[in-house]
C-alpha positions as CSV (number, residue, x, y, z in Angstrom):
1,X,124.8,50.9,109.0
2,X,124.8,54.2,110.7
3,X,123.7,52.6,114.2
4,X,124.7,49.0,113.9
5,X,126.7,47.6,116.6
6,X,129.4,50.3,118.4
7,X,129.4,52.8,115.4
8,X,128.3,55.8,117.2
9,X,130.4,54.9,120.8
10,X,133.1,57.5,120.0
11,X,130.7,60.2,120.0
12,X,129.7,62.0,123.2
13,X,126.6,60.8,125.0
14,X,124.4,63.5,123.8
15,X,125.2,63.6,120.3
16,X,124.5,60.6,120.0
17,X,121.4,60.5,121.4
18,X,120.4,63.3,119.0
19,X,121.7,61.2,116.1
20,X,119.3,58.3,117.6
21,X,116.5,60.4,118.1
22,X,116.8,61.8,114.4
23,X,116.6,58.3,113.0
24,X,113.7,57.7,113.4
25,X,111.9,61.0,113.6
26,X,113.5,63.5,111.1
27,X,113.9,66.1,113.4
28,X,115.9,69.3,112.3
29,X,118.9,68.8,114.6
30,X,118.5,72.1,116.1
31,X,114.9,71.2,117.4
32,X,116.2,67.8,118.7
33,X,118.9,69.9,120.4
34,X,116.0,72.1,121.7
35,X,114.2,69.4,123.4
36,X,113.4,70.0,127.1
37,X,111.8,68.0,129.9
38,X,108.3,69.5,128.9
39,X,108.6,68.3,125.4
40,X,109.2,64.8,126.2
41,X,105.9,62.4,127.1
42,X,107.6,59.1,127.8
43,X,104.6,58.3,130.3
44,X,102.2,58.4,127.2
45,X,100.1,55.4,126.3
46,X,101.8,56.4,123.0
47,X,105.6,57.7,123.8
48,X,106.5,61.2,121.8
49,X,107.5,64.6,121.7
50,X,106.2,67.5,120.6
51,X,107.7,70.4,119.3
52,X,106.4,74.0,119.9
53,X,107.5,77.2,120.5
54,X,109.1,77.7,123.5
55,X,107.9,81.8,124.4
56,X,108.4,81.8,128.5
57,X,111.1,81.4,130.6
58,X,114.9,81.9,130.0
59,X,115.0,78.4,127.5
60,X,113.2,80.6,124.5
61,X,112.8,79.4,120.9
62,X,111.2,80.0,117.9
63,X,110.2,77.4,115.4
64,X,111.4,77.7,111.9
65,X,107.7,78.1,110.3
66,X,104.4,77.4,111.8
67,X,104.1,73.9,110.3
68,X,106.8,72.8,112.6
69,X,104.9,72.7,115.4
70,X,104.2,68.7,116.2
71,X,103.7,65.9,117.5
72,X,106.1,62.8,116.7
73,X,105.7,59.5,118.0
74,X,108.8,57.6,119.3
75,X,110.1,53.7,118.3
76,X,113.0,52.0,118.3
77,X,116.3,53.6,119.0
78,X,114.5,56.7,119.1
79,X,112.8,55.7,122.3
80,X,115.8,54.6,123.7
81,X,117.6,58.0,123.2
82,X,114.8,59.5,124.8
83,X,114.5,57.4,127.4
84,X,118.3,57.8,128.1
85,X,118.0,61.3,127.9
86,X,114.1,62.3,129.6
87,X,115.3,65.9,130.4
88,X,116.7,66.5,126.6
89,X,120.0,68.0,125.8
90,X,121.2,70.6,127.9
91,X,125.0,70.4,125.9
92,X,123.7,71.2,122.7
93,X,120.3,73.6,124.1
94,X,120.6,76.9,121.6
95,X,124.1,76.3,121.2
96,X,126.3,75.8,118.0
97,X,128.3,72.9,117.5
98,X,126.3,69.6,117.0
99,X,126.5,69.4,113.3
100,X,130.3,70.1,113.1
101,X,131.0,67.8,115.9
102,X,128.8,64.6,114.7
103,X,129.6,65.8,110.9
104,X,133.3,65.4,111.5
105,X,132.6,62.0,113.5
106,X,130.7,60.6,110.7
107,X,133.4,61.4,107.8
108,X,136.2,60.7,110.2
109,X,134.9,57.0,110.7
110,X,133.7,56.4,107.5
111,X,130.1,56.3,108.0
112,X,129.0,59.0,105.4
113,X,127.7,57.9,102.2
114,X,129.5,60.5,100.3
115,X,131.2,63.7,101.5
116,X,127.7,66.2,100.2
117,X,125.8,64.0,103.6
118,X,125.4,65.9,106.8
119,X,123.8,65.4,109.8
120,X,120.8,67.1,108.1
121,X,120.8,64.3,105.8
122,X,119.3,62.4,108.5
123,X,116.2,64.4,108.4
124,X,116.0,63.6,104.2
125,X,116.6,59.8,105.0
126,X,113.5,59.5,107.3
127,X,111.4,61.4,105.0
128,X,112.4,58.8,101.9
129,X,111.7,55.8,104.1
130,X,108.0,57.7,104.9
131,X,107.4,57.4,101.2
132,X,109.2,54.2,100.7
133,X,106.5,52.5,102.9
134,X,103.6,54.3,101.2
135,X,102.7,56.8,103.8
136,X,100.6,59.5,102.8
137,X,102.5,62.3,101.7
138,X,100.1,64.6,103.5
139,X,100.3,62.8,106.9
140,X,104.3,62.2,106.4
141,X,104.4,66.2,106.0
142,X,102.9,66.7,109.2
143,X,106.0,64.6,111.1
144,X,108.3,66.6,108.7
145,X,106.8,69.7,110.3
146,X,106.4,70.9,106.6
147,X,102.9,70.8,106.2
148,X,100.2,71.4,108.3
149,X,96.2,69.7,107.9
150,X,94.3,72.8,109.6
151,X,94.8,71.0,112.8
152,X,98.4,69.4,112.5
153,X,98.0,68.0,116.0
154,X,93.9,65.9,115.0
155,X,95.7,65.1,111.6
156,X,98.7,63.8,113.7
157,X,96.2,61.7,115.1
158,X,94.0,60.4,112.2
159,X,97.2,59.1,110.1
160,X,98.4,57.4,113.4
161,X,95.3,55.8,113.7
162,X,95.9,53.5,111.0
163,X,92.4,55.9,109.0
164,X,95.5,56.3,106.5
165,X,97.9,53.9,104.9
166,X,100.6,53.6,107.0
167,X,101.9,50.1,106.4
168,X,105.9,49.3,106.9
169,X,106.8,51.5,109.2
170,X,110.3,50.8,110.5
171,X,111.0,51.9,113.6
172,X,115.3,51.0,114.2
């Protein structure tokens, strides 16, 4: 429902292509929001993003544990957010005021399930529909950036492989 037809349009461009990128990625919105040009590998026989540290120049940023650091593959309107946006989003970069702004969107156009759902909720969504199509819980952690392998980044790469079940995967 969320982004059938024109139900984002009111929203400014970047928000929503954080909303779009979360879809299908369960990003915390503050490390969608963090994205830069460096991040984003659209030229990639496999299109993604990865999500480190950022500990030079003046765009610093920590990550919230060291299992966040990833890489996550890009599909459907994902993609096309990131394709729409290749440099990130320099409006929202380390700056409050996403969440209240797409939040009060959302409940203002009636597209929250309930009035508990956030933005956040995203993030929660993408994870059920990891389970929901029988991925691995261990290689769904790693997208998550809740769980790390040893290697996050080589068990990244053995679940996307298709060495792990990852049937159904939906990608809009």
């Amino acid at each position: 429902m969320l982004v059938e037809g024109d139900n984002l349009r009111g929203l400014n461009d970047q928000a929503r292509g954080i909303v779009l990128l979360m879809v299908n990625t369960g990003l915390r919105p503050s490390e969608a929001a963090g994205l830069q040009a460096a991040d984003i590998r659209l030229d990639h026989a496999v299109p993604h993003i990865e999500i480190k540290a950022q500990t030079e120049g003046e765009r610093r940023r920590a990550l919230k544990t060291r299992n966040a650091q990833r890489v996550i593959p890009l599909a459907g309107v994902s993609l096309d957010a990131m394709r729409a946006f290749p440099d990130g989003f320099p409006r929202y970069y380390d700056k409050v005021g996403l969440s209240q702004t797409v939040n009060k969107y959302l409940r203002e156009n009636g597209l929250m399930e309930t009035e508990e759902h956030t933005l956040y909720c995203l993030r929660h969504s993408f994870e059920d529909r990891m389970l929901e199509a029988g991925i691995d819980e261990a290689c769904a952690g790693i997208f998550w950036g809740t769980r790390s392998g040893g290697n996050a980044m080589a068990r990244a790469a053995i679940c996307a492989s298709g060495r792990r079940r990852f049937s159904g995967w939906r990608s809009d």
